[in-house]
N, C-alpha and C positions, 0 to 999 in steps of 0.2 A: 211414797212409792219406792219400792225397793228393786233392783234391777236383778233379774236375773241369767246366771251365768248358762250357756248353754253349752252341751259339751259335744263336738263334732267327732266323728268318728272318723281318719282321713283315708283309712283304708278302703271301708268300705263305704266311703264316699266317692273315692274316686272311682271304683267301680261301676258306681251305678251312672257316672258321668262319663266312660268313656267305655261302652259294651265290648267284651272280646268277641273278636271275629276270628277264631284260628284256621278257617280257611284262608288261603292266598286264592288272589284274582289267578282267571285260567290265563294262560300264555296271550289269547285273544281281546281280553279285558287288561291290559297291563295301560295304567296310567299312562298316556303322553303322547303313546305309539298311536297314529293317524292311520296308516298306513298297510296292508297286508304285506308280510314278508315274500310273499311269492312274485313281489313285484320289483325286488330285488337286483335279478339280473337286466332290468331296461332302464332300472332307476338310475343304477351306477354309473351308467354310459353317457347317460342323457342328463344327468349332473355333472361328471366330469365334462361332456362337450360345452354345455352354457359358462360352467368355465373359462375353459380355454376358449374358448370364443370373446368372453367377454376380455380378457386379458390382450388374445392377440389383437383382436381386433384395434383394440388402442394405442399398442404398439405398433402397427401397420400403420395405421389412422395417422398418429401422430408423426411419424417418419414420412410419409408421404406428405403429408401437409404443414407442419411444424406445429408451433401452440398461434394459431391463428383465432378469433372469435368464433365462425363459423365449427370450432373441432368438435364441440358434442353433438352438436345434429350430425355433421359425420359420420364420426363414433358411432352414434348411435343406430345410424343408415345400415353401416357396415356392421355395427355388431347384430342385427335384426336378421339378416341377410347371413351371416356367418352359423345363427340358432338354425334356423332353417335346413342348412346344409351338414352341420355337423352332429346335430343331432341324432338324422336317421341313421347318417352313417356311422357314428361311434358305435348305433344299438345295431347294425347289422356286420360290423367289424368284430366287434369282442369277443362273440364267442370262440371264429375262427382262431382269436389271437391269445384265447386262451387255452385253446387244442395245442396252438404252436411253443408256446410258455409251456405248458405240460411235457412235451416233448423235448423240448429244450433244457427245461430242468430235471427231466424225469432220474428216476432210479439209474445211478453211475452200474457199470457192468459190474463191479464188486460185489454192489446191494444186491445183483440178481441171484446170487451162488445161495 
């Protein structure tokens, strides 16, 4: 038996193994993204409160109590209790604080001419 050689073509082998798709996904379809962007302005707030919640809380927690056994139930009492509270408030502060930021930074009297 004689073996024969077979000849691959890699161009258009690869082709037919990987289809082009020259469309891109729409803005809505974009790998990874969970989330609609419109959700944006409550997400920030209420990311940054759990946060700082989770942080101060620790730091309160521990200063109040030292490194005792009982500090993560604590902790964790206090940080539960801290979600709660700072969350709404972060999402009903921000926008006001970003009117006042706008204001604060806004256009120097120079910029206006």
């Amino acid at each position: 038996m004689q073996s024969q050689a077979v000849e691959i073509d890699p161009i258009h082998t690869a082709q037919k193994a990987a289809p082009m798709n020259p469309t891109a996904p729409a803005p809505s379809q974009t790998p990874g993204r969970r989330l609609d962007p419109k959700y944006t302005p409550v997400l920030v707030p209420a990311v940054m409160a759990v946060a700082m919640s989770f942080v101060m809380s620790l730091v309160q927690t521990t200063v109040r109590l030292g490194f005792v056994p009982k500090l993560a139930s604590a902790w964790l009492t206090s940080f539960a209790i801290g979600v709660v509270v700072a969350v709404p408030t972060a999402i009903l502060v921000a926008p006001p604080a970003r009117r006042l930021v706008g204001r604060l930074t806004g256009p120097s009297p120079d910029d206006r001419r």
